[in-house]
Every structure is written in C-alpha cells, then in structure tokens.
C-alpha positions as CSV (number, residue, x, y, z in Angstrom):
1,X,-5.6,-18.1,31.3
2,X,-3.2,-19.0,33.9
3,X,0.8,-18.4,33.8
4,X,1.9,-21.8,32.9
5,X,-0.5,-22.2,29.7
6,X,0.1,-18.4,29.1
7,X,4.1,-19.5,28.8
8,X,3.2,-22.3,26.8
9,X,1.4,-20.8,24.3
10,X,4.3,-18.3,23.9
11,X,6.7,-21.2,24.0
12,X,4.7,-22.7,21.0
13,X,4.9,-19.3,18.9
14,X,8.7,-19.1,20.1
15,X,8.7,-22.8,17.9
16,X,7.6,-21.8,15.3
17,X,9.4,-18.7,14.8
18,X,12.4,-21.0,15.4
19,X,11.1,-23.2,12.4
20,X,10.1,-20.1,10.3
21,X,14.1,-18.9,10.7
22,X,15.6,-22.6,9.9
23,X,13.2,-23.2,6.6
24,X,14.8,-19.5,6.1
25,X,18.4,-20.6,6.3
26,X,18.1,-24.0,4.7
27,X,16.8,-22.2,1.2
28,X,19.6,-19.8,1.9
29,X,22.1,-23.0,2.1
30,X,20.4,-24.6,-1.2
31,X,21.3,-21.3,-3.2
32,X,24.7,-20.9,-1.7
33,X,25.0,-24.9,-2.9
34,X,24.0,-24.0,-6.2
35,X,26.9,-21.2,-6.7
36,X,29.5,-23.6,-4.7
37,X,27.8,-26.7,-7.2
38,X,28.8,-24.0,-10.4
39,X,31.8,-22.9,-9.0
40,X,33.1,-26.9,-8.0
41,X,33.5,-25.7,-4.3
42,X,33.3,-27.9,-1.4
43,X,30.2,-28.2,0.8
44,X,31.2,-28.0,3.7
45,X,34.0,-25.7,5.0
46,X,35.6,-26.3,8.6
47,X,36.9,-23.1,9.1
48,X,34.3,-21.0,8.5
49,X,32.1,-23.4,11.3
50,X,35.0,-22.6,13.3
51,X,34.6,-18.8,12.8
52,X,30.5,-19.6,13.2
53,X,30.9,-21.6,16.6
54,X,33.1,-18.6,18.0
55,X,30.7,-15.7,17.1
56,X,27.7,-18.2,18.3
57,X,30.0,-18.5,21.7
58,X,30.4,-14.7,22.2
59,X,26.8,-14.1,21.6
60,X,25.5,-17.1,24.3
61,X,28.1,-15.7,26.9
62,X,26.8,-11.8,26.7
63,X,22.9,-13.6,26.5
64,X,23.9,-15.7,29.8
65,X,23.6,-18.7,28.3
66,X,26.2,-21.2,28.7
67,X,27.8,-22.1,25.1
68,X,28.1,-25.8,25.9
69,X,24.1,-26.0,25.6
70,X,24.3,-24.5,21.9
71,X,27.1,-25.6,20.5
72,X,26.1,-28.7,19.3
73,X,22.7,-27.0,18.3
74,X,24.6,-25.9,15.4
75,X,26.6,-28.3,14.6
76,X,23.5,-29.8,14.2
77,X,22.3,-26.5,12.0
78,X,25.5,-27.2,10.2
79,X,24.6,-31.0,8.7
80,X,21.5,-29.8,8.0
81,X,22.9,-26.8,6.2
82,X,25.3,-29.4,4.1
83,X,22.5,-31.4,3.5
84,X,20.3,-28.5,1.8
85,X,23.7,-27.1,0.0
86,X,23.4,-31.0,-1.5
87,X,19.6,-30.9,-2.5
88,X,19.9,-29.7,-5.5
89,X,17.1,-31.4,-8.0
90,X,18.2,-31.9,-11.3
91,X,14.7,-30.7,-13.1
92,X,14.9,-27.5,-10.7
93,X,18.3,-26.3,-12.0
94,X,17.6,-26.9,-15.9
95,X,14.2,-24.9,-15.7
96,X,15.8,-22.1,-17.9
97,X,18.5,-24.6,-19.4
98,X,20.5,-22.6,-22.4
99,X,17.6,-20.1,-22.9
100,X,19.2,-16.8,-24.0
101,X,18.3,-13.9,-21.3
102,X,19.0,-10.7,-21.4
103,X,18.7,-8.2,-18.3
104,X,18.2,-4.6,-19.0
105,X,18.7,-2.5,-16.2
106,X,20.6,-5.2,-14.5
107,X,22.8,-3.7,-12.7
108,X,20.5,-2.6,-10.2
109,X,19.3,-4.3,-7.1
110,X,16.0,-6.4,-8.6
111,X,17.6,-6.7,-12.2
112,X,20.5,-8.6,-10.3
113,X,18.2,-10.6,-8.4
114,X,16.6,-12.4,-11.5
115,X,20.3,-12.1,-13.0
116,X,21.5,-14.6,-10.8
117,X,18.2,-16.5,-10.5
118,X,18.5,-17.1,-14.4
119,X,21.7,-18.4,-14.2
120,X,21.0,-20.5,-11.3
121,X,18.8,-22.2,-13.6
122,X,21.0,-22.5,-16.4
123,X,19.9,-19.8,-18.7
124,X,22.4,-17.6,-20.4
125,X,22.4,-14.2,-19.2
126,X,23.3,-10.8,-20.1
127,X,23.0,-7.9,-18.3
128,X,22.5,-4.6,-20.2
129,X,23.1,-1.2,-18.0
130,X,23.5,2.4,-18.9
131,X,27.4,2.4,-18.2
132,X,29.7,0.1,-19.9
133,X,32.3,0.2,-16.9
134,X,29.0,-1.0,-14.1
135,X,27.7,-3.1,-16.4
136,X,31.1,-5.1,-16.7
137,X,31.4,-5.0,-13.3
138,X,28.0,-6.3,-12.2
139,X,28.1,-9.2,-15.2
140,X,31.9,-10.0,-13.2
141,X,30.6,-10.5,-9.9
142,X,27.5,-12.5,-11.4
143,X,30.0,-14.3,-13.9
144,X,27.1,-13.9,-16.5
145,X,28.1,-11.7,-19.4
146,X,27.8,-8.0,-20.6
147,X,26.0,-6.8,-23.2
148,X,23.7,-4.2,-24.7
149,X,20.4,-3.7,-25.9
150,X,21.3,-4.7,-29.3
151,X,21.3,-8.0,-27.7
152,X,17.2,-8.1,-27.5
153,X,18.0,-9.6,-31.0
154,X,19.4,-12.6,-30.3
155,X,17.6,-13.0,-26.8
156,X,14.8,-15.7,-25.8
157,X,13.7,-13.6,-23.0
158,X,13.9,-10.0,-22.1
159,X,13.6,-8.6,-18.6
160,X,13.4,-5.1,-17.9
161,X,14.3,-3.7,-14.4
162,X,14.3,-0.2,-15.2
163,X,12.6,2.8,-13.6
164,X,8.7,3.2,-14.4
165,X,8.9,6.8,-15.9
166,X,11.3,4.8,-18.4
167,X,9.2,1.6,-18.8
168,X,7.4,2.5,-22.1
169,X,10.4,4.4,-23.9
170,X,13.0,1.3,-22.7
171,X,10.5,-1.6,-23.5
172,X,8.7,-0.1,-26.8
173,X,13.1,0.3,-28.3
174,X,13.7,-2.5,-27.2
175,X,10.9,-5.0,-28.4
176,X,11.3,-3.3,-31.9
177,X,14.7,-5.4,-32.0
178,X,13.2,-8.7,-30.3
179,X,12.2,-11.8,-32.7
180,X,8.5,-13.2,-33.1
181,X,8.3,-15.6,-30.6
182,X,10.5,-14.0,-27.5
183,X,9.2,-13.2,-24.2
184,X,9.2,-9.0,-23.1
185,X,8.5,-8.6,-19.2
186,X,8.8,-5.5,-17.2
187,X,9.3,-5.2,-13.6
188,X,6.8,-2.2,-13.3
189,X,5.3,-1.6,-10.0
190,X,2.3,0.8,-11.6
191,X,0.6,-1.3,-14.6
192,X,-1.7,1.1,-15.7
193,X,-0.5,3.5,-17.7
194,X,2.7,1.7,-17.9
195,X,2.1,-1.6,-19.4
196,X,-1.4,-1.3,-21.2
197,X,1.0,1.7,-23.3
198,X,3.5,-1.1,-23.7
199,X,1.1,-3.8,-24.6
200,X,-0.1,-1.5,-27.6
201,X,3.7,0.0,-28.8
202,X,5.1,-3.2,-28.9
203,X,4.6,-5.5,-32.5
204,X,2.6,-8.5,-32.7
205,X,4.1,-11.9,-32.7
206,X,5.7,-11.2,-29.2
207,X,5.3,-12.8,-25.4
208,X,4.5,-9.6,-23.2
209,X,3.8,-10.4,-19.5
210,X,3.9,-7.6,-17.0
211,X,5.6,-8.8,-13.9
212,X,5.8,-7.3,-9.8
213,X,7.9,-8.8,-7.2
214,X,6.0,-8.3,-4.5
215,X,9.6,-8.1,-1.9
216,X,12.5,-5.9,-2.3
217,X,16.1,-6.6,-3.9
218,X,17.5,-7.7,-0.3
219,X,16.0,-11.1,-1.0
220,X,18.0,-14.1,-1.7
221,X,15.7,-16.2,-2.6
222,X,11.8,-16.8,-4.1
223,X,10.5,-19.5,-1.3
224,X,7.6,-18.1,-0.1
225,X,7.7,-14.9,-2.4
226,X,4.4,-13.4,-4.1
227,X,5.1,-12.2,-8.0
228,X,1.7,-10.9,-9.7
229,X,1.6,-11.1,-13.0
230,X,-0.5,-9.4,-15.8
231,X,-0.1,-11.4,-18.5
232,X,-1.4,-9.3,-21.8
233,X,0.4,-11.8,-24.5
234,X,1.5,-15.2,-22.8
235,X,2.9,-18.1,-24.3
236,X,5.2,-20.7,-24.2
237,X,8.3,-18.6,-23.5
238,X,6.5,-17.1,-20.4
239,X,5.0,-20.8,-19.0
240,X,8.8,-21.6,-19.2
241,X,9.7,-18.6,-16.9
242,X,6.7,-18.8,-14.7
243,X,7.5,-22.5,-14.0
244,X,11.4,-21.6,-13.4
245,X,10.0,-18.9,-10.8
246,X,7.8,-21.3,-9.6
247,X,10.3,-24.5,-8.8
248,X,12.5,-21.4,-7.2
249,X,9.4,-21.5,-4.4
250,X,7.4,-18.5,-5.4
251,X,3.7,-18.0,-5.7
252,X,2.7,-16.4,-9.2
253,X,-0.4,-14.5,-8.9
254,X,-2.3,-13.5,-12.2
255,X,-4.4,-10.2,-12.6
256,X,-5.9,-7.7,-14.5
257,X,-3.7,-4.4,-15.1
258,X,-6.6,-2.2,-12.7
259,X,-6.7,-5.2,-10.3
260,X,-3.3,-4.8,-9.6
261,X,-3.1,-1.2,-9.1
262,X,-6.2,-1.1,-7.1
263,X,-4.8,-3.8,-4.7
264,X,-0.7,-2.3,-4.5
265,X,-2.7,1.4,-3.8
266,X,-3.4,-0.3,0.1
267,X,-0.7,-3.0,-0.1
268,X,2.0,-0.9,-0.9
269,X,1.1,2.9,-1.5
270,X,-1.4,3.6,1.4
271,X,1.4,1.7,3.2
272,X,4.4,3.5,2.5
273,X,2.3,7.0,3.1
274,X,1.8,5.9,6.6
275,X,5.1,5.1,6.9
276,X,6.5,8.1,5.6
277,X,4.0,9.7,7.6
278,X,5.2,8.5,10.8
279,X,9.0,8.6,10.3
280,X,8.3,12.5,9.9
281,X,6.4,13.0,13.1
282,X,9.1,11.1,14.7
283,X,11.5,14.0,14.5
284,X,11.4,14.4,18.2
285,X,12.2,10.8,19.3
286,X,16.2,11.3,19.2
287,X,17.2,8.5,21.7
288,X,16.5,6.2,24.3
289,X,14.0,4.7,25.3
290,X,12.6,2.4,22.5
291,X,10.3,-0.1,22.7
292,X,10.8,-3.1,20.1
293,X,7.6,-2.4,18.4
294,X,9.8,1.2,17.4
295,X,12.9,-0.5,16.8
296,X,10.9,-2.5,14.3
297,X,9.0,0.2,12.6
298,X,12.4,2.5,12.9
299,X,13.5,-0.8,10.8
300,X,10.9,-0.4,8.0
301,X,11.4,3.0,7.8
302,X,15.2,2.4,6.9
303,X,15.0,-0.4,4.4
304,X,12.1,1.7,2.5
305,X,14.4,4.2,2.1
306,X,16.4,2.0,0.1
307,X,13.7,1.6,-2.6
308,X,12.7,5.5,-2.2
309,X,12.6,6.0,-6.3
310,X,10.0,3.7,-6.3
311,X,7.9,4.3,-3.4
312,X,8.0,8.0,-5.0
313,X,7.1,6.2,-8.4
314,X,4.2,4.4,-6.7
315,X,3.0,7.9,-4.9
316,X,3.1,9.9,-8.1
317,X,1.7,7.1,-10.9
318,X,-0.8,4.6,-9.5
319,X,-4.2,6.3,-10.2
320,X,-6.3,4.7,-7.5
321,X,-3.9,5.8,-4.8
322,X,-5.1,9.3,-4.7
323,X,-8.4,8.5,-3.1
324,X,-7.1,5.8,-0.6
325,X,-4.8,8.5,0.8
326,X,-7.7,11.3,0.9
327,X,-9.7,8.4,2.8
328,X,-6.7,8.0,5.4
329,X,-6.0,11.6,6.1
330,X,-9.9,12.1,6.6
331,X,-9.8,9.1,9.1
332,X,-7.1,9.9,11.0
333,X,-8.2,13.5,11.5
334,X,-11.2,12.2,13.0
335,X,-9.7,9.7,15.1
336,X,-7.5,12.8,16.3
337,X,-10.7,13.9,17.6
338,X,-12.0,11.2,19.4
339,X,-13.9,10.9,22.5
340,X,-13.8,8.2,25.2
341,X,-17.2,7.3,24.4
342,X,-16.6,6.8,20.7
343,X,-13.6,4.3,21.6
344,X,-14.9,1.1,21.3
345,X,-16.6,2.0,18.3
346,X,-13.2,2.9,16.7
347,X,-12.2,-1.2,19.0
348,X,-15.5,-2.8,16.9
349,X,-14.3,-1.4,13.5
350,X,-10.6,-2.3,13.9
351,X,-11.3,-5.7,15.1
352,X,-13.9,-6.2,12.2
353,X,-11.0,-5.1,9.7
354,X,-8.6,-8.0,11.4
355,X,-11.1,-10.7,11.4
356,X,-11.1,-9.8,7.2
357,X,-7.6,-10.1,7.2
358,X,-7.3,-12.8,9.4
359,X,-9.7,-14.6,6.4
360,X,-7.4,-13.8,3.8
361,X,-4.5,-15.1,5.2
C-alpha cells in the first residue's frame, strides 16, 4: 500500500471516530435537555458557548491550529447540540410514567444511574440508603425523594444496587414487604449463587429479573449499552422496564443464570485478572517515556479501581472463573518460555482467536 491510500484509510478511521464522539455528545445533549426540559431551563445558554469557544481557542492555539478554522466548527456542534437538547419524544419520556420506584442502595454510583434514568422517564423514585443524612442528600441532588425499605410496600418496582455478598439477605427482607404483582431486580454481577438463592427465598406472585449493566457508573447514558438479563419470573412490570431501558438506547440481552457467569468469567473476571496483573508488574515504570497504548492501559487500570469491591466480588464468587484463570497462568508461563521457532505458532493461534472475535462483533 502506498502513502497516500495508507493516509486515506487513516483519514477514514479518523471520520469515524469523529462521528463515534458527536453521536456521543448529542445523546449527552438529549439527557442534559431532559433535566433543563424538568427543570423549565433554557436550551441554549450564550455564556457558557462563550466559556466553550475560549477553552476550544486555547486548546487549537497550543495544537498549532489556528482557531479561526474551528470556531465555527462548534458553533456548528452547538445547533446541533440545541437541536438534540429539543428531541425529546413524548412516548420516550412517559415509558415509566407515575410508576412507583424505589432504589435500594441508591446512593451509590449504579443505583444513582437508574435513579435518574427512572425519573427521566417519569417514574416516581425513591432512593433507600443505609444513612439517613446520604440518602437525603443523594435524593436532593437527584430531586427524587428519600425513603426506606419499608417503602418496598407501596413500590411498583424495586431495584437493588447493593453489594453481592448482601444480594440475598437485602432482596429476600425486602420482597417479603413487596405486593403480588411488583417487579424485584438486582444488579448482581455473579448470578449464581446469588440470584438462583433469591429466585427460591422470595414468595410467589412476584416479578424477579436478575439484571447486569454491562458499563460502569461513569455512564451518562444507555445508547449503545449492553444489560443482560436473567429473567426467572417476568411479567408485565419487567416488559415495562425493559422497554423504558430499551427506548433509553440499550441492548437487553436475555440468559440463563450459568450462561451469564460463564460468559462475565472471560468478559469481565479473566479480564480484570490480567489487568490487575499487569498494573502490578508495572511497579517499575515510574515516569517518562509512555507510549499511548500505556497511557491507555494506565487509564483502565485507574477507572477499575473505582469499582474494586466488585471486581474483588467477581474474583471471589463467580464459580467458572477459577479455571479460566488456572488456564491463563498456565499459558502465559509457557509463552514466557517461548522459542523463536514456536513464534508464529503462538502468530497462527492469536490471529485465529481475532478472526472469532472479529465474527462476533
């Protein structure tokens, strides 16, 4: 391949990275329309474009590009913004429309998430927490109200975002108070052991649908987001979520309780090991240089810290993880070992496990 279709094809990826980014920011702008639509604020505010345009500014100048060129680039960004701030579908925001929901554990990161997503779709939301003073606080900044388990009672749908070791104790007390007819989900990132327990503690007559965002609190919104669910008891309550979740842009994915752990054991558990792994061994790399592959990794590394209960959860409870990690530890020991003649075995292998992924994408 010569240089100018070389450039071009990284010109083309460039594009649709660019489009990638602006698909990003325009669902960003619908959500922030939805609050400003709740809160009867204005769509468009000239002062902070002002404030955007000078940051923009600095950042061309120190990139060597002249400011003139991008300016009206975002201004540009900016109608469209305003435009997805004002696309707000009527049947989107009245998915969850007066349905009573109550958050236990919601004062932590994922338990806010569907906090705010609920009452973006016009549910009526409580959050339940283990302090009184957080739980005010959190319900506050949400402008959703506090409340307490007791609430279960008088709740359509119950969502718990509470750590796994907890899961069974949290969701058997609190489906004892729920009526027939309600909707229990958990959050759980381990199903079995965790929910199958549930699924049998908790009395007949209810919803019970075992739920994993597949992305971490730091999300804003579900475009594009994978949530498996294992749904033991569904029902009408649970097709109302699952279509809220699904106008919000997110992909539900249905499986079995062992399908679930057996997939998240790679996806997420041998995952995080080699993660973990690897921010140990780089102990010694205390500086410069970096390439921006490290920076990147160094950037995983960081943000699973952030969700380090549960990556420990995953380690310690999913059953088929155990193996998967033996596996790893016996391949990399032998790849440490290598010869130069057994490279492009080790090239034939890794390319036949991209070609599988390449399929499932």
């Amino acid at each position: 391949m010569d240089d100018v279709s070389r450039i071009r094809d990284r010109i083309d990826e460039l594009d649709q990275e660019i489009v990638k980014l602006l698909k990003n920011r325009y669902e960003n702008a619908r959500l922030l329309g939805r609050i400003k639509q709740q809160r009867h604020l204005e769509y468009r505010d000239p002062e902070r474009e002002k404030i955007i345009l000078r940051k923009i500014e600095r950042a061309a100048t120190s990139l060597d590009l002249d400011p003139k060129l991008i300016q009206p680039i975002f201004e540009q960004i900016f109608t469209f913004s305003v435009q997805a701030q004002r696309d707000q579908p009527e049947k989107s925001a009245k998915r969850l429309d007066q349905t009573r929901i109550l958050i236990v554990g919601g004062t932590g990161g994922m338990g806010r998430f569907f906090a705010r997503f609920s009452s973006l779709h016009g549910a009526k939301v409580k959050l339940a927490g283990r302090e009184i003073s957080k739980t005010r606080t959190a319900a506050k900044e949400m402008e959703v109200e506090p409340g307490t388990i007791l609430d279960a009672a008088s709740s359509d749908m119950v969502i718990l975002s509470v750590p796994m070791e907890e899961t069974v104790r949290v969701a058997t007390e609190t489906a004892s108070l729920m009526t027939t007819g309600s909707l229990l989900a958990d959050l759980s990132s381990v199903k079995t052991g965790i929910s199958d327990r549930v699924a049998e503690k908790i009395p007949k007559g209810l919803e019970y649908v075992s739920l994993h965002p597949l992305f971490g609190p730091g999300v804003d919104h579900l475009h594009d987001q994978i949530i498996v669910a294992v749904p033991y008891s569904p029902g009408q309550k649970w097709t109302r979520l699952s279509r809220a979740l699904q106008s919000g842009g997110s992909k539900i994915q249905t499986m079995s309780a062992a399908q679930h752990d057996r997939a998240m054991a790679y996806v997420q558990g041998l995952h995080h090991f080699a993660l973990i792994s690897l921010g140990l061994g780089l102990n010694g790399m205390g500086g410069e240089p970096r390439t921006q592959s490290l920076r990147e990794t160094e950037g995983r590394i960081v943000r699973m810290l952030d969700g380090w209960d549960v990556i420990v959860g995953i380690q310690q409870l999913n059953p088929f993880l155990p193996p998967v990690r033996q596996k790893f530890l016996e391949l990399a020991t032998n790849l440490a070992q290598i010869r130069s003649k057994q490279a492009s075995g080790v090239k034939k292998r890794l390319v036949s496990n991209v070609q599988k992924w390449s399929r499932k994408l």
